[in-house]
N, C-alpha and C positions, 0 to 999 in steps of 0.2 A: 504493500500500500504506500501510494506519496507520505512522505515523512512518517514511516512507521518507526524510525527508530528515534526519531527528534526528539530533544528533552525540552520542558518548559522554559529551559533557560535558551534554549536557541529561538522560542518562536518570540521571544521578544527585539530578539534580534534582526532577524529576516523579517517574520511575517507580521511583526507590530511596523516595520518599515512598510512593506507591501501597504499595510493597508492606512499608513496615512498617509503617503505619496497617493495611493487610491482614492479616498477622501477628498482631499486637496484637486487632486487633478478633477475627479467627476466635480466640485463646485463649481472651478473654472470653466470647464466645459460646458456646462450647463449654466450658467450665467452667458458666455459669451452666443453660446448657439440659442438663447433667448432674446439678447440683445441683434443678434444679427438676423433671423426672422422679421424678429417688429421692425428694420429696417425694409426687408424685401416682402414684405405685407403692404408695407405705406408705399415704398417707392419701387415698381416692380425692376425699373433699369437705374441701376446703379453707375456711380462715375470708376468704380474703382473695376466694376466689369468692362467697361468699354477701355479703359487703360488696359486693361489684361490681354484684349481681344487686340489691340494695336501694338502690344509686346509681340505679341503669335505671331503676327503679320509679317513683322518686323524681321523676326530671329526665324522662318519659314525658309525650310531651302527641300531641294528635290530630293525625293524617297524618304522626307519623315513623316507625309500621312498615313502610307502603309505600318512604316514602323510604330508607331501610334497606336495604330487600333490594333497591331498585335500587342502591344503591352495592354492595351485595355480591355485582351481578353482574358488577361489573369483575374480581372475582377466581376467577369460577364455571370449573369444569372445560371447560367448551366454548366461553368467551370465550378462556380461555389457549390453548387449544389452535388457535383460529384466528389470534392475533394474534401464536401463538409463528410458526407454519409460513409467514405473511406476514410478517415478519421475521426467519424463517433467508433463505427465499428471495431478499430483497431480498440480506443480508449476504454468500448464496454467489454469487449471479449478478448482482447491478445494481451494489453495491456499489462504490466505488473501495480500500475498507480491505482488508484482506490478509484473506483466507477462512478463518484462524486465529477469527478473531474469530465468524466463523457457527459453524463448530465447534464452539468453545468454549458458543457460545451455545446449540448443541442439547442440549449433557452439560449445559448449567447447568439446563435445562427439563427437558429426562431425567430427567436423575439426582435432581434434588426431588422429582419426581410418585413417583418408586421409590421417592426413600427414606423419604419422608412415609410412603407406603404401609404400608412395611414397619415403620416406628414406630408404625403405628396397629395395625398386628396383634401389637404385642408389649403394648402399653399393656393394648387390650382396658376403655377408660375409656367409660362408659353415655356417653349423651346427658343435658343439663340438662333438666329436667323444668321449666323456667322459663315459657315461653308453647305448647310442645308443638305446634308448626308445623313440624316438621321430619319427613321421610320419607327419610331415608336408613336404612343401616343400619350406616355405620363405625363407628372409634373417635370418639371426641369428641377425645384426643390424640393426635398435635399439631393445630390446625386447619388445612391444608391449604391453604384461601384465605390464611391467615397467609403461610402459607412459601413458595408457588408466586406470589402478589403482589409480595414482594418481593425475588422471584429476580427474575423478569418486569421489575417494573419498576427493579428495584436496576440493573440489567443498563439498562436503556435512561437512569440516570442517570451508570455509567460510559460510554455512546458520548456522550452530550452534554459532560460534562468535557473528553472527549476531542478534541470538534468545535472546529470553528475560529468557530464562534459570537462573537457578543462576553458579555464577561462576563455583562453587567446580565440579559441572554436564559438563560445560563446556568443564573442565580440562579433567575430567576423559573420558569423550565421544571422545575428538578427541587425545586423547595419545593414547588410542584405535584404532583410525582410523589411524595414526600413523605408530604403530606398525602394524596393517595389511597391510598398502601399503607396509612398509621394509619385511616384513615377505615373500608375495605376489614375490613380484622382487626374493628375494634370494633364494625362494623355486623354481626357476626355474635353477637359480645355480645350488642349490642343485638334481634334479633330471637328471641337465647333459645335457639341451637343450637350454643352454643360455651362453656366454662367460660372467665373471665379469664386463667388459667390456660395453657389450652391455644394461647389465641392470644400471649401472652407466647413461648411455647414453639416456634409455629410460626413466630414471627420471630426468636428466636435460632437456630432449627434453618437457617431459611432465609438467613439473612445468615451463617452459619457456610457454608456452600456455597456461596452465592456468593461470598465471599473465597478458598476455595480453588479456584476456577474463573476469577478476575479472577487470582490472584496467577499460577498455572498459564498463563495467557494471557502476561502481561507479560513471564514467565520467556520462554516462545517465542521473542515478538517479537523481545524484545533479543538472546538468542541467533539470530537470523537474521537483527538488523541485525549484528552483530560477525562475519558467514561473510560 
């Protein structure tokens, strides 16, 4: 089981950290991706989108739209959904970590894909009319690759902290993970079917979930290491 041999004195150590940096961060998060809605509620086109969209313009050279939307398939609705379900699997049945952890990790996927959902039918914000390649019919906020990326992978950077890995592996694996959740977001920017905006919005929406789904997790564990 995750931390089956931890002593009380360690979890004060690690996992009372965990979970005030968790704390902390979900307020932030949730403070700013409340402040930045009641902006794009009031004002549906923002100044600091149309700066964004005249950066792209700008920095635009030949073969990064293809490259673009391959990075923005790492965070497409049917990649997640195949690499959530092969990784609850592995957490509920192969795993040696305590099944708390698969659990957790279904409500953390769950409950984004929901609650994304449900923010995009209160928003009700167009699409950017920027490169006009896109065929969906959502909201445009919050971006959904935004927030479902970095539950997905926020989530596979708390089991590597957690592994027994060596450091230097540690580093390198989730700067990795990192940069493809930013990469993820902005290559939707980039290809012209997401305001700055909304992908700002889809990663405080989504790192505000997953804090309360890691913090929810920790609390368990340590109560069923002290029974």
């Amino acid at each position: 089981m995750l931390f089956s041999k931890t002593k009380m004195s360690d979890f004060s150590i690690t996992s009372v950290l965990l979970l005030l940096i968790g704390f902390i961060t979900l307020g932030f998060s949730i403070y700013f991706f409340i402040e930045l809605s009641r902006s794009v509620l009031q004002t549906q086109k923002l100044a600091i989108d149309q700066r964004a969209f005249e950066i792209v313009r700008k920095t635009s050279f030949s073969g990064v739209g293809p490259l673009a939307k391959g990075v923005s398939q790492a965070g497409s609705v049917i990649v997640m959904v195949i690499v959530s379900l092969l990784l609850a699997g592995y957490l509920l049945f192969f795993s040696p970590l305590s099944r708390w952890v698969g659990i957790h990790f279904i409500l953390a996927m769950g409950g984004i894909s929901s609650l994304t959902k449900g923010m995009k039918s209160l928003s009700d914000r167009g699409r950017p009319e920027f490169m006009g390649d896109f065929h969906g019919a959502t909201s445009s906020f919050p971006s959904g690759h935004a927030s479902g990326a970095l539950v997905f992978y926020g989530f596979l950077i708390y089991l590597i902290m957690r592994s027994k890995l060596e450091p230097k592996w540690k580093w390198l694996i989730n700067i990795a993970l990192i940069l493809l959740i930013i990469l993820i977001g902005f290559s939707r920017l980039y290809i012209g079917v997401h305001f700055f905006t909304d992908i700002i919005a889809g990663y405080l929406f989504g790192l505000a979930w997953l804090m309360i789904c890691l913090t929810a997790l920790e609390i368990i564990l340590w109560s069923r290491r002290r029974r």
